[in-house]
C-alpha positions in Angstrom: 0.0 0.0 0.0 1.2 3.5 -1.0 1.9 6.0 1.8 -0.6 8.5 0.1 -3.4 5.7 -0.3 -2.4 4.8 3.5 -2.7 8.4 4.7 -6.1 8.1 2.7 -7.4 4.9 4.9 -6.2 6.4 8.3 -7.8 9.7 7.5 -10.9 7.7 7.0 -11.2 5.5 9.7 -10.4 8.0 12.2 -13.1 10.2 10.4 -15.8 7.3 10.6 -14.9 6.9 14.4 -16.0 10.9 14.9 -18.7 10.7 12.8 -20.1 7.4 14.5 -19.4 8.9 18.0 -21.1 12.3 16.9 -24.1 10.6 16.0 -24.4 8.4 19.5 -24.0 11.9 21.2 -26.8 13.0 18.7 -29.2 9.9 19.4 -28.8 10.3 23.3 -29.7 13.9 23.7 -32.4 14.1 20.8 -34.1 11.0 21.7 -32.8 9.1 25.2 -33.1 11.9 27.7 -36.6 12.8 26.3 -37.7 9.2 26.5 -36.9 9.5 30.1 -38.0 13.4 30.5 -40.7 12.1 33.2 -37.9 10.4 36.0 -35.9 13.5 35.0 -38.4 16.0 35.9 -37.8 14.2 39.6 -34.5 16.8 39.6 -33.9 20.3 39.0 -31.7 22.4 37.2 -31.5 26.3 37.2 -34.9 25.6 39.3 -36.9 23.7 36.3 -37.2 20.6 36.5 -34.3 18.5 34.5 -36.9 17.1 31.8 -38.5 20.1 31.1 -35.0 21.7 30.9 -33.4 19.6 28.4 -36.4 19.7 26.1 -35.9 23.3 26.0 -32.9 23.8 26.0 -30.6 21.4 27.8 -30.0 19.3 24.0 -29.9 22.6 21.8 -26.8 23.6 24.3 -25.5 20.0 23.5 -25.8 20.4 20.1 -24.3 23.5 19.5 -21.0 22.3 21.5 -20.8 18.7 19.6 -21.4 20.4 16.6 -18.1 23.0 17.6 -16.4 20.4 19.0 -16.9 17.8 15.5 -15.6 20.6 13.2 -12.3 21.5 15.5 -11.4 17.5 16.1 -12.4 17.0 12.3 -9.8 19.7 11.3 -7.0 18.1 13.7 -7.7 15.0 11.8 -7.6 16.5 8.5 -4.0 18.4 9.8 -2.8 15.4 11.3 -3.3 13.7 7.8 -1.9 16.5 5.1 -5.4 17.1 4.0 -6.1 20.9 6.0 -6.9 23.2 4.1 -3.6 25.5 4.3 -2.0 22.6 2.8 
C-alpha cells in the first residue's frame, strides 16, 4: 500500500470513528433523555425541572457544542493527515 493511499485509509477511519461517535451523542440527547423526561423532571436544574430543561434547551446547548467540538477534532484530523486546508 502506498503512503498517500495509507494516509487516505487512516484519514478515514479516524473520520468514521467521529462521525459514529457524533451521531451516539446525537441519538442520546435528541431521543434518550426525552424518552426519560418524566424520571428526570424528579431533579432540578437552574430551578426547572431537568426534563423540562433539556427539552428546552438542555440538547440545543449540546448540540451547538458537539457540533463546535466535530468541526475542531475533524480539522485536527484532517492536519494530522496532510489534508487541511492551508496545505
Amino acid at each position: 500500500m502506498s503512503q498517500d493511499n495509507a494516509a487516505r485509509e487512516g484519514h478515514w477511519a479516524k473520520t468514521r470513528t467521529l462521525t459514529f461517535g457524533v451521531l451516539i451523542v446525537w441519538f442520546i440527547f435528541s431521543f434518550v433523555v426525552h424518552w426519560f423526561a418524566q424520571s428526570l423532571n424528579e431533579m432540578s436544574f437552574l430551578g426547572f425541572p431537568l426534563g423540562y430543561y433539556m427539552a428546552v434547551q438542555g440538547s440545543l446547548a449540546v448540540f451547538v457544542l458537539l457540533i463546535v467540538f466535530s468541526n475542531w477534532r475533524q480539522d485536527a484530523i484532517d492536519h494530522e493527515f496532510g489534508f487541511g486546508e492551508d496545505e
